[in-house]
Phi, psi and omega in degrees: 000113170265145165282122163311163157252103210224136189277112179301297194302015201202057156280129178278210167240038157240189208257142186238118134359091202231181187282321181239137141245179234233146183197118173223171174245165168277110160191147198049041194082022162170172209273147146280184179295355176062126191212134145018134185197159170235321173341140176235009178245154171254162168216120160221184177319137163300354181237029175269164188306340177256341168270330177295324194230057226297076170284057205230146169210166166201192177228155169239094188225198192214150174233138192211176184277143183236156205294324179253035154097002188275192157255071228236171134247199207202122138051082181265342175305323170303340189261342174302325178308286149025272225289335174275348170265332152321291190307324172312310206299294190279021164060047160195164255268129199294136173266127138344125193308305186314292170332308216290322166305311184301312183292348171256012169275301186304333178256011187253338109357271195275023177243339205293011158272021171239347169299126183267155177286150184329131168079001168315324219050040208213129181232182156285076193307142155263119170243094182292132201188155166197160180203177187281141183219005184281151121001120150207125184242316160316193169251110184192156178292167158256188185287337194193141216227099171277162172261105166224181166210130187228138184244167167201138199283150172206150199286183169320165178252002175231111166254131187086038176129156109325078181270172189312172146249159145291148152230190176218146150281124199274158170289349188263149151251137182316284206230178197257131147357099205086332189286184115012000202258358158277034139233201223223064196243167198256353182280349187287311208293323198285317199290328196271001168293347166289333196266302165344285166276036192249321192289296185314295180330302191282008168110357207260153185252336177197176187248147187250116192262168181246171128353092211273339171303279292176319171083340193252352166252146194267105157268279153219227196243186180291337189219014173192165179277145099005111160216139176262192172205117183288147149014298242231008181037038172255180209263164164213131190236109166332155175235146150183114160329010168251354170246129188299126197278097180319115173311301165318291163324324181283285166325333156326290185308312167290313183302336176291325192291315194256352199251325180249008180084350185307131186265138168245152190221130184239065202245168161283160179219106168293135194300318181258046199221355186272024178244348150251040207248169183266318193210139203212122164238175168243157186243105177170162214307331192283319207231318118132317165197127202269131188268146135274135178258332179201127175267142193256089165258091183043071184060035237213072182261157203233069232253136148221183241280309151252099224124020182258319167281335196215153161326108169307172178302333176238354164276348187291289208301319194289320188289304174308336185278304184294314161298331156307314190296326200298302199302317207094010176297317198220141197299145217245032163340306182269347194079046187255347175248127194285110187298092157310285152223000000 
């Protein structure tokens, strides 16, 4: 195996072009055997199902080099789970768990001159997806589907460190009551680009959404779940049937409980009950957790007490433990992490 040659330590967060991806279809009722591919382009109907109606879902995980040369990912069964549950939601046909593993094994496998190597700071995104691609012009699910998954390397999502973020509360809602927003659908991602780049504009680095019923509770931001740390350095995590369940956050959530000790409380979160909180972070697959120093509720600043300059003490400890478990520095208890090669 040779590496490319790619300045690793300096890799951005977008997408680079690798040799193979993974594709099988949806037709007459079941998936084929699926196969290798290097083509990186699609081609369908001006009338498919995923551009009229944007039927489409997808997954985000990641694969990197470990200290002793291995090629590994984190919990890819969680995202397979995900992903079927995603699809039951849009009404369309589940990629099999076993597959969906198989299928990020095979393509991370014929990319692995694209895994960047160990202390790079640099991982493999795995992007995983399906969408509607038959003619659909009625308001209908369509008939027929790709599967396909594909990587590509990307660099830290913090270069130089975790510093705190600004967020905002946003005037917009993520998902509606009943709606969508606890699965992994590409229609979630569309609505909140606007409220982003509404956000970016006024100076803010992400958006914090409320609750669409009530307006008074913290569900999570556009692209990750929420989590605080009360006075006493215990986890306090929003609850809402509106929020996507992040893998990460949830892995989080056990290393505090079992690898730290940690009391976790899994509750509603009230907007005007977060300023007494100590520490605040967001949670997901790019950063596993982006610190926050302050939420911004309409010229409101909501400062906390430890993490405004820096990683707080215990959000520090869930990053260094969850990343340890990754790298293979601290055991590997649950079995989460998956040998590629």
């Amino acid at each position: 195996m040779a590496k490319k040659d790619l300045d690793w330590s300096n890799l951005g967060f977008g997408y680079m072009k690798t040799d193979k991806r993974y594709v099988s279809y949806f037709k007459d009722g079941a998936w084929d055997e699926g196969a290798l591919v290097e083509d990186d382009t699609i081609t369908m109907s001006e009338c498919a199902g995923v551009l009229q109606y944007a039927q489409t879902i997808f997954e985000g995980l990641k694969a990197y080099t470990t200290e002793d040369g291995r090629i590994v990912t984190f919990r890819p069964d969680m995202n397979a789970e995900r992903m079927i549950n995603s699809a039951k939601r849009m009404e369309m046909p589940p990629f099999p768990k076993e597959r969906f593993i198989d299928a990020v094994e095979q393509t991370v496998r014929a990319n692995a001159d694209w895994v960047p190597p160990y202390g790079s700071g640099a991982t493999l995104y795995i992007r995983p997806y399906m969408f509607g691609q038959n003619p659909v012009i009625g308001v209908k699910p369509a008939d027929e589907y790709q599967f396909r998954t594909f990587v590509t390397p990307v660099g830290p999502y913090f270069k130089g460190g975790a510093k705190p973020i600004t967020i905002k509360v946003s005037d917009f809602d993520r998902a509606a009551p009943r709606g969508t927003g606890n699965i992994k659908a590409g229609l979630n991602y569309a609505m909140s680009l606007h409220a982003i780049v509404t956000a970016h504009a006024e100076g803010f680095d992400e958006n914090v959404y409320l609750d669409p019923g009530t307006r008074t509770k913290i569900e999570e931001t556009g692209g990750a779940n929420v989590l605080f740390v009360d006075q006493d350095g215990n986890i306090v995590t929003p609850k809402s049937d509106s929020i996507l369940p992040s893998i990460t956050r949830r892995s989080l959530v056990a290393v505090a409980k079992d690898y730290l000790g940690l009391t976790v409380t899994e509750r509603e979160v009230y907007l005007d009950e977060i300023g007494k909180f100590a520490e605040c972070g967001l949670c997901g697959t790019a950063a596993v957790i982006s610190p926050v120093g302050c939420i911004n509720d309409h010229g409101k600043e909501i400062v906390f007490s430890a993490g405004r300059e820096e990683m707080g003490p215990v959000t520090k400890k869930l990053y260094d433990t969850l990343t340890g478990i990754q790298m293979g520095h601290l055991p590997d208890k649950e079995g989460w992490v998956h040998e590629i090669c």
